[in-house]
RODO-2510 file (C-alpha; in nm, 4 decimals, decimal comma):
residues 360
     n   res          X          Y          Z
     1     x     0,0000     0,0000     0,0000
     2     x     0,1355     0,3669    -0,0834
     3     x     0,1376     0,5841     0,1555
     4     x     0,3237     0,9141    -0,0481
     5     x    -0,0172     0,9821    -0,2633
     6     x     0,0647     1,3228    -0,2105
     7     x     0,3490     1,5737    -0,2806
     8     x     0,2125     1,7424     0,0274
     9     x     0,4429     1,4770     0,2300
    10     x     0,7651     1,6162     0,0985
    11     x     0,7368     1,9166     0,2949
    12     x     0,5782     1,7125     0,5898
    13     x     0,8544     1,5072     0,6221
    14     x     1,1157     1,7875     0,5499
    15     x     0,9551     2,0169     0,8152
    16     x     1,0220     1,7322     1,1070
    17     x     0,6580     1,6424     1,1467
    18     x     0,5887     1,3231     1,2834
    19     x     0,4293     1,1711     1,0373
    20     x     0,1756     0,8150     1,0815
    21     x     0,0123     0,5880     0,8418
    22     x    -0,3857     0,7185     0,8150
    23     x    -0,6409     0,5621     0,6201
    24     x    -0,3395     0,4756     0,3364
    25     x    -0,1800     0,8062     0,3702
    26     x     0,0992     0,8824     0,5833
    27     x    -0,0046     1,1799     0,7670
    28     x     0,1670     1,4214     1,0274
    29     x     0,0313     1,4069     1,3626
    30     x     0,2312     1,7682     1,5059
    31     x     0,4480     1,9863     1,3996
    32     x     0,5371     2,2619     1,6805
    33     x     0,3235     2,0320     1,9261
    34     x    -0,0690     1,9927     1,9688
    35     x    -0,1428     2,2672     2,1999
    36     x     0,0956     2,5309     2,0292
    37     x    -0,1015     2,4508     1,7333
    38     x    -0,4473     2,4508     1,8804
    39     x    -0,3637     2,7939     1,9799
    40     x    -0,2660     2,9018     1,6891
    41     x    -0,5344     2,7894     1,5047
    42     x    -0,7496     2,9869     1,8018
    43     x    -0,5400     3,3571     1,7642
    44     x    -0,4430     3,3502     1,4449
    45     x    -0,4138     3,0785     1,1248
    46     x    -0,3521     2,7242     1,1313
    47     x    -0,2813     2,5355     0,7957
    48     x    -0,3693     2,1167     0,7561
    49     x    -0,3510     1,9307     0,4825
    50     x    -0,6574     1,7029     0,4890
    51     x    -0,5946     1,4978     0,1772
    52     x    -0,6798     1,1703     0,3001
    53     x    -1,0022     1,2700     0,3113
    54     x    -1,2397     1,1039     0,0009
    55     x    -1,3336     1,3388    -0,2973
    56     x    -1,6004     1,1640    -0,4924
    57     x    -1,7963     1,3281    -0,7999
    58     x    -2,0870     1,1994    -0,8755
    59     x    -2,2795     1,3325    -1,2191
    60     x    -2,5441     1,2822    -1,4446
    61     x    -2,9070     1,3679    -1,5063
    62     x    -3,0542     1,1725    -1,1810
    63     x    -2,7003     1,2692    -0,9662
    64     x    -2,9937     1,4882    -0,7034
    65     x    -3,2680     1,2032    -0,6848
    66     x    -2,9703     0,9547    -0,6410
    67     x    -2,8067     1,1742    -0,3077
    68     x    -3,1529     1,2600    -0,2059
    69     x    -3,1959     0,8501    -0,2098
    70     x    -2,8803     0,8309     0,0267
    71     x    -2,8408     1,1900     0,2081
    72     x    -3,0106     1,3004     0,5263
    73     x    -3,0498     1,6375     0,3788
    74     x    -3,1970     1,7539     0,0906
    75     x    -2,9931     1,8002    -0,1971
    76     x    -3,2781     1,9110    -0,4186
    77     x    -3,3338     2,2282    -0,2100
    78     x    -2,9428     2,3042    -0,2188
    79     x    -2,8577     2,6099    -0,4142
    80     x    -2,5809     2,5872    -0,6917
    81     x    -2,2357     2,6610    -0,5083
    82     x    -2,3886     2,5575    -0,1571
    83     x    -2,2639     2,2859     0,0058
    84     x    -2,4653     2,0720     0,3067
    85     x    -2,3259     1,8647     0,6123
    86     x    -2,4927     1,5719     0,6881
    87     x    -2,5163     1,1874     0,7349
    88     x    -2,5139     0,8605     0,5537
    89     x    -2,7479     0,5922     0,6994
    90     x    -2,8272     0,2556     0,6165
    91     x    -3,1464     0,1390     0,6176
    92     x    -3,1565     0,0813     0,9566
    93     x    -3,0670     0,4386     1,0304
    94     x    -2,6928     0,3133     1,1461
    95     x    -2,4512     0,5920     1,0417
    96     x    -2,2622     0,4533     0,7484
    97     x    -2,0672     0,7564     0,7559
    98     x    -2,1135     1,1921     0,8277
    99     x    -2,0027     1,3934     0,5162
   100     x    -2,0260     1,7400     0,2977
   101     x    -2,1605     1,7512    -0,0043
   102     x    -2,0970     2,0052    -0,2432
   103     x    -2,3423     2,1471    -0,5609
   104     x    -2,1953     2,2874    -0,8424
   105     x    -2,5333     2,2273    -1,0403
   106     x    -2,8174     1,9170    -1,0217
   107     x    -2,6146     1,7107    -1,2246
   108     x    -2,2534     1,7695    -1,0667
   109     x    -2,1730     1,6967    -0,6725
   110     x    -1,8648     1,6282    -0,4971
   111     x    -1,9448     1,4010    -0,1607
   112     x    -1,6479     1,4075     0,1085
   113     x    -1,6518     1,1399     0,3284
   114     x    -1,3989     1,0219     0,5973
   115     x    -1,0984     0,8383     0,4903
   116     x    -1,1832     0,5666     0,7252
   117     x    -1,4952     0,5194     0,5639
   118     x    -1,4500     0,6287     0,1857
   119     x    -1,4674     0,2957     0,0535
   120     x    -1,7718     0,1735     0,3055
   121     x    -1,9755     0,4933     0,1339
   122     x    -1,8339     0,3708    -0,1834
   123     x    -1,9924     0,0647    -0,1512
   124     x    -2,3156     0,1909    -0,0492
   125     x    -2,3186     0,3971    -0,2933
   126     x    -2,2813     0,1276    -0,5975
   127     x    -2,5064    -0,1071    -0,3790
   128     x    -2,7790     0,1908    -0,4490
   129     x    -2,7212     0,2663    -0,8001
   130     x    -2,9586     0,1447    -1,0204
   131     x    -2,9912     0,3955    -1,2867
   132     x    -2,7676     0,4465    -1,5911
   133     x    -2,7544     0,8276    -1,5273
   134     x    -2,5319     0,8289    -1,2755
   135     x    -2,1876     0,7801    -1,2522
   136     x    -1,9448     0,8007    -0,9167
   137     x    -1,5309     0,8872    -0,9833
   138     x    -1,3522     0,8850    -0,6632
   139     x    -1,1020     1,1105    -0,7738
   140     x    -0,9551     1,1548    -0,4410
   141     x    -0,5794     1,0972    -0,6123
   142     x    -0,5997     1,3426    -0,8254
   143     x    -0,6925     1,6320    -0,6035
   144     x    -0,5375     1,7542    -0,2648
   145     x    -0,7259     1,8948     0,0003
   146     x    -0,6072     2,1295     0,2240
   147     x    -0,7731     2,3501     0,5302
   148     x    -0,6859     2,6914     0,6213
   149     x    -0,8315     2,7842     0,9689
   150     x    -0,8629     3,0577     1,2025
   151     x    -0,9432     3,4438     1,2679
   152     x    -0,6513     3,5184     0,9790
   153     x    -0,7539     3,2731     0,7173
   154     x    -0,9697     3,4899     0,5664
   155     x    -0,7468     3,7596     0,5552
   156     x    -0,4497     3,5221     0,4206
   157     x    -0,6901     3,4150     0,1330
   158     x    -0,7535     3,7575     0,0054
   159     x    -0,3997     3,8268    -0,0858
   160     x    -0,3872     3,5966    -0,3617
   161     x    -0,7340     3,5653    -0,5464
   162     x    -0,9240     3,8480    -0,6707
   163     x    -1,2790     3,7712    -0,4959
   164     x    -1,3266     3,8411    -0,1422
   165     x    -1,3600     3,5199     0,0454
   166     x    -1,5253     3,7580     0,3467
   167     x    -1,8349     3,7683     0,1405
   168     x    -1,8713     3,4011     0,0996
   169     x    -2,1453     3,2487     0,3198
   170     x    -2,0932     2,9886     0,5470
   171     x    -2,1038     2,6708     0,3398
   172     x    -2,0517     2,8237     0,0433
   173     x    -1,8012     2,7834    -0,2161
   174     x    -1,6223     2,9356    -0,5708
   175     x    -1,3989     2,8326    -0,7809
   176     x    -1,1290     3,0654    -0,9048
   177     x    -0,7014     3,0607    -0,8981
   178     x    -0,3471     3,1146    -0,7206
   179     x    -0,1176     3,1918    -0,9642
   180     x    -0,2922     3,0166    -1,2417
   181     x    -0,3648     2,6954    -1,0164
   182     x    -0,7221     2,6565    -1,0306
   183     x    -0,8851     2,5949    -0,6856
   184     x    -1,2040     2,5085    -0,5594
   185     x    -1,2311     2,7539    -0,2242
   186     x    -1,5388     2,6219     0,0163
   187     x    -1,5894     2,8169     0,3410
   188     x    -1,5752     2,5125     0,5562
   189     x    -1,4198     2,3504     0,8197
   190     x    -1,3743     2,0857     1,1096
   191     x    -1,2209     2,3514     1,4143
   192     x    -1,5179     2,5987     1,4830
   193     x    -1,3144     2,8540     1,3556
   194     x    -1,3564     3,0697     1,0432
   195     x    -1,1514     2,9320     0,7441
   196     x    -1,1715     2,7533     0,3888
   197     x    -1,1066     2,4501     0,2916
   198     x    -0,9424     2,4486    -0,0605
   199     x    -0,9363     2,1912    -0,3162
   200     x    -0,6512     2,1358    -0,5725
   201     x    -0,4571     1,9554    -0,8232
   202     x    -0,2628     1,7052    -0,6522
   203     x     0,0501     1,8021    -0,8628
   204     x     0,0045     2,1480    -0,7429
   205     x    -0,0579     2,1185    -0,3817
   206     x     0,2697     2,1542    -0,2840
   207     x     0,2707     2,4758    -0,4326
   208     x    -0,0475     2,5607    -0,2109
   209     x     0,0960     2,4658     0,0684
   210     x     0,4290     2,7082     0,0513
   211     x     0,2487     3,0451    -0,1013
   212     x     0,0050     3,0172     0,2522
   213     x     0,2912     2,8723     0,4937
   214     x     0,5462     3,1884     0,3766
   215     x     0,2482     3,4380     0,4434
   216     x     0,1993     3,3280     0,8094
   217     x    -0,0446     2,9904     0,7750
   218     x     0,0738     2,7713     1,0748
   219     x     0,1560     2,3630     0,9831
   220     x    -0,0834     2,1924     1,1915
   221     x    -0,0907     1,7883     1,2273
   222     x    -0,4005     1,5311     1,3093
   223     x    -0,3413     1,5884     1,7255
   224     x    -0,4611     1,9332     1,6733
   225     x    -0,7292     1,8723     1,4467
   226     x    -0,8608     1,6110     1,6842
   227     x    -0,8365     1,7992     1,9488
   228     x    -0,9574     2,1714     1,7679
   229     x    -1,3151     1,9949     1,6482
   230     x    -1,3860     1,7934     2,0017
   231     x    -1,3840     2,1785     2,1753
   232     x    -1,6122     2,3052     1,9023
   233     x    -1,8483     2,0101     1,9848
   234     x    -1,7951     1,8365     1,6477
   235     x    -1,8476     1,4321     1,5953
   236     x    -1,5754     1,1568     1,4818
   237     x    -1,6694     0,9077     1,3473
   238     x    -1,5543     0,5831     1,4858
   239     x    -1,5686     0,7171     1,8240
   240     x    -1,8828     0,9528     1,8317
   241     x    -2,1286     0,8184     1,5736
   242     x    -2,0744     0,4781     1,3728
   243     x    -2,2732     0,1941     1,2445
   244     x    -2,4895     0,1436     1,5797
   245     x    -2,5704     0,5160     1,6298
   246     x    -2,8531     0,7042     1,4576
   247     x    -2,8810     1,0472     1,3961
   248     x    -3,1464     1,1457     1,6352
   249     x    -2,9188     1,0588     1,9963
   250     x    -2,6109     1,1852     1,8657
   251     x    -2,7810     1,5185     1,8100
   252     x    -2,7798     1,5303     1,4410
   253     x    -3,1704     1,5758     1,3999
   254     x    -3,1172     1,9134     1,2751
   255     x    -2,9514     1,7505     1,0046
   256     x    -3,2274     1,4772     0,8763
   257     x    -3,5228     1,5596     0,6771
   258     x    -3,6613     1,1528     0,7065
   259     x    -3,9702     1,2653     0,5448
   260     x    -3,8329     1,3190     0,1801
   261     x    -3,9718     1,0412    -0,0885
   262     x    -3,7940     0,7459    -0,1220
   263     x    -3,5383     0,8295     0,1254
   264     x    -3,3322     0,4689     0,2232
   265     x    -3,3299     0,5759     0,5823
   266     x    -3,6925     0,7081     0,5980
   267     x    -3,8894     0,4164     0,7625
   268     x    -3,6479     0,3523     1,0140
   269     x    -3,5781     0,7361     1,1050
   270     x    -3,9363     0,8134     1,1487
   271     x    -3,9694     0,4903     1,3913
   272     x    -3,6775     0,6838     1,5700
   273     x    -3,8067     0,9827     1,6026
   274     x    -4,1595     0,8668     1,7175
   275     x    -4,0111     0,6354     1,9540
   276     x    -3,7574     0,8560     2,1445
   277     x    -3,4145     0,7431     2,2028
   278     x    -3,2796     0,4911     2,4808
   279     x    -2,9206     0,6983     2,4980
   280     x    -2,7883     1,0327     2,4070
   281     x    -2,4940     1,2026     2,3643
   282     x    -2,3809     1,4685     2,6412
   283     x    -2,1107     1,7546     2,6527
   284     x    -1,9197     1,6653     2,9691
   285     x    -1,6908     1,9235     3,1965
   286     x    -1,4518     1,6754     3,3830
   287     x    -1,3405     1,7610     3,7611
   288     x    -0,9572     1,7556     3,8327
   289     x    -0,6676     1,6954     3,6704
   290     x    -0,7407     1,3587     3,4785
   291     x    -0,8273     1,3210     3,0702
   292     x    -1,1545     1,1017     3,0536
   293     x    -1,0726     0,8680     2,7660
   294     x    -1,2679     0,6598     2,4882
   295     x    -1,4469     0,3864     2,6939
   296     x    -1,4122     0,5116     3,0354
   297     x    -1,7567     0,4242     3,1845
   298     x    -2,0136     0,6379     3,3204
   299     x    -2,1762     0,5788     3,6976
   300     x    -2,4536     0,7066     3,8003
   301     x    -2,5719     0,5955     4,1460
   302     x    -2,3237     0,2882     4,1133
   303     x    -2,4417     0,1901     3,7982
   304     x    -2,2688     0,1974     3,4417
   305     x    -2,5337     0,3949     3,2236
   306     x    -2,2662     0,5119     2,9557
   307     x    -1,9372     0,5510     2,8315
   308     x    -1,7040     0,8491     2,6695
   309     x    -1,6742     0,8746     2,3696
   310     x    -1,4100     1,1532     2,3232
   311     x    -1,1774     1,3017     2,5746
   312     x    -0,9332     1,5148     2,6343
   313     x    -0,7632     1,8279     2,8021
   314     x    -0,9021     2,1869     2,6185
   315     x    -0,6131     2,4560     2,5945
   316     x    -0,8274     2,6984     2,4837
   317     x    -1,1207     2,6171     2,8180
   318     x    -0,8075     2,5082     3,0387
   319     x    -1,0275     2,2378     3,1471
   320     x    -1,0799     1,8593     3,0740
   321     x    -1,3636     1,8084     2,8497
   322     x    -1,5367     1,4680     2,7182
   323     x    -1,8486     1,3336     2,4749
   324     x    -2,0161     1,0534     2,6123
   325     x    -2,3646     0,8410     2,5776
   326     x    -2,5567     0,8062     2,8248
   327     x    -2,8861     0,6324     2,9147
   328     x    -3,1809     0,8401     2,8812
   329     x    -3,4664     0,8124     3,1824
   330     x    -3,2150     0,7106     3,4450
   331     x    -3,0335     0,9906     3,5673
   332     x    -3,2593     1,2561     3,7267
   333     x    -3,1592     1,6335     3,5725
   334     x    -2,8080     1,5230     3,4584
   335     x    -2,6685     1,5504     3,7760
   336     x    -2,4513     1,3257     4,0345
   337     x    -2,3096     1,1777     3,7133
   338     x    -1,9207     1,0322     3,7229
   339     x    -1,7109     0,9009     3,5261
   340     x    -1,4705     0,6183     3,6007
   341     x    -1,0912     0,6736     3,5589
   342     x    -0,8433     0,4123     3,5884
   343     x    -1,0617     0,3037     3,8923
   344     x    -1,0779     0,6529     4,0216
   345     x    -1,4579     0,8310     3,9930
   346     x    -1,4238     1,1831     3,8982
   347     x    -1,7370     1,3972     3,8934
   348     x    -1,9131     1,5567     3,6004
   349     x    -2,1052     1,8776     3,4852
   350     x    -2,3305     1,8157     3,1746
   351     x    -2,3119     2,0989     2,9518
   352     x    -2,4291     2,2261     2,6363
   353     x    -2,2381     2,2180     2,2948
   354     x    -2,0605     2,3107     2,1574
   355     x    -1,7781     2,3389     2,4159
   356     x    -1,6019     2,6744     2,2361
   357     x    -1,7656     2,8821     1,9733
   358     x    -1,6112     3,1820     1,8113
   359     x    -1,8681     3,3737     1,8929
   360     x    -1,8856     3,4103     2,2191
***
């Protein structure tokens, strides 16, 4: 299996990043360490190349019934240049897999799923197709993908491309150059802070990479990412959501319309949603000093009625923070709830997500 699919590594690898095998990429975990480059991200501009996430175009003349078939959202109601987060269920409402999906008109989307899961979605999606008008490239080898986020990205942008990203919406993406490498610019991202994420060539991402490094972009590795999207309340999959969670108790209601037609995931959503769920997922404040883990159980009146999810110390809160599921109908307001450390019960405070926002 190759792992240099990109000519982004070259200046990984040169730069002294650490660098570990991902999803059949080999991908840089820090640079100037995880907390120097959460802050940075935080104060001023952070730079990540995301690459090994999937980049798959699907076309042709039923390309919106088709993603309306398999999306939570709906893609018919998405404006041309508008993109849409949102899940991939099964028809059991399991999440296959949470991605973006991107309209450049009602026959042309790019879908970006996780590289964990890009050939699981893959798979779905052929398992769906059933009408000659649609076709499905993954074409994630021939284009890089690379984020540039925080309260200078913006700024960094303008300087080379003659439209001013500041008026893009949210969500919202053009297509235009950097020194006649043709991008696709999306104002997205996967840190709660203001940014793009751009898509381009793979031959030219190196290129990228150096013109927004030299003007002030901060390298940032996988720790930081990680650790940037779990403050601003954002889901992994894998640990978060995954085959055995549905939409509706890991919060993600706001992103399922389960009543379009002949939606795969419609029976089985609407059961959800008229049944209530048995768990949900909880933004947890962690007492003391100790990082609640993946797994750690939650007690609640001696018994185990969860477990977390994500954990981990927040430089930007100075506190611990964690995601966890917890059993709904057996803990009384959310309080007196612990969570089990290496044998050790620490105590809780349930909050509300996301942890950090920008805008407050």
């Amino acid at each position: 299996m190759s792992l240099l699919k990109t000519p982004l590594n070259k200046i990984h690898i040169k730069s002294g990043a650490r660098m570990v095998p991902f999803a059949g990429w080999e991908m840089p975990v820090q640079y100037s360490g995880i907390i120097d480059e959460v802050k940075s991200v935080r104060s001023n501009c952070g730079i990540f190349d995301v690459s090994h996430m999937g980049r798959l175009k699907i076309t042709g003349a039923s390309a919106t019934a088709f993603l309306n078939k398999i999306l939570s959202v709906d893609v018919s109601k998405l404006k041309t240049n508008r993109a849409r987060y949102g899940v991939i269920c099964n028809d059991s409402g399991g999440i296959i897999d949470d991605c973006i999906v991107y309209k450049f008109d009602a026959e042309h989307f790019l879908l970006v799923p996780n590289a964990s899961n890009k050939k699981s979605v893959i798979d779905w999606l052929q398992q769906l197709v059933n009408d000659e008008k649609i076709t499905i490239t993954d074409i994630t080898d021939q284009q890089a993908m690379i984020a540039l986020q925080g309260p200078k990205a913006i700024e960094i942008m303008n300087i080379h491309i003659g439209k001013d990203i500041s008026q893009l919406k949210m969500f919202e993406f053009i297509e235009d150059s950097i020194n006649g490498i043709n991008l696709m610019i999306a104002r997205t991202g996967y840190t709660g802070e203001d940014g793009v994420e751009i898509f381009v060539p793979e031959s030219s991402a190196s290129k990228i990479w150096e013109t927004l490094t030299n003007d002030g972009a901060k390298p940032c590795g996988l720790g930081s990412r990680d650790l940037l999207r779990l403050e601003a309340g954002l889901l992994l999959h894998g640990n978060d959501i995954d085959l055995t969670t549905n939409p509706y108790e890991a919060g993600l209601g706001r992103f399922v319309n389960c009543d379009k037609n002949d939606y795969i995931a419609g029976d089985a959503l609407r059961k959800i949603r008229s049944e209530g769920v048995n768990r949900k997922l909880l933004g947890l404040y962690i007492s003391g000093n100790r990082v609640a883990r993946k797994g750690y159980p939650l007690i609640y009146k001696d018994k185990d009625v969860g477990c977390i999810t994500s954990g981990n110390y927040s430089p930007t809160l100075d506190r611990n923070i964690a995601l966890g599921y917890v059993q709904t109908g057996l803990i009384e307001n959310n309080k007196d709830l612990k969570c089990d450390i290496r044998g050790q019960l620490a105590n809780l405070e349930v909050t509300r997500l996301p942890f950090y926002s920008r805008n407050t």
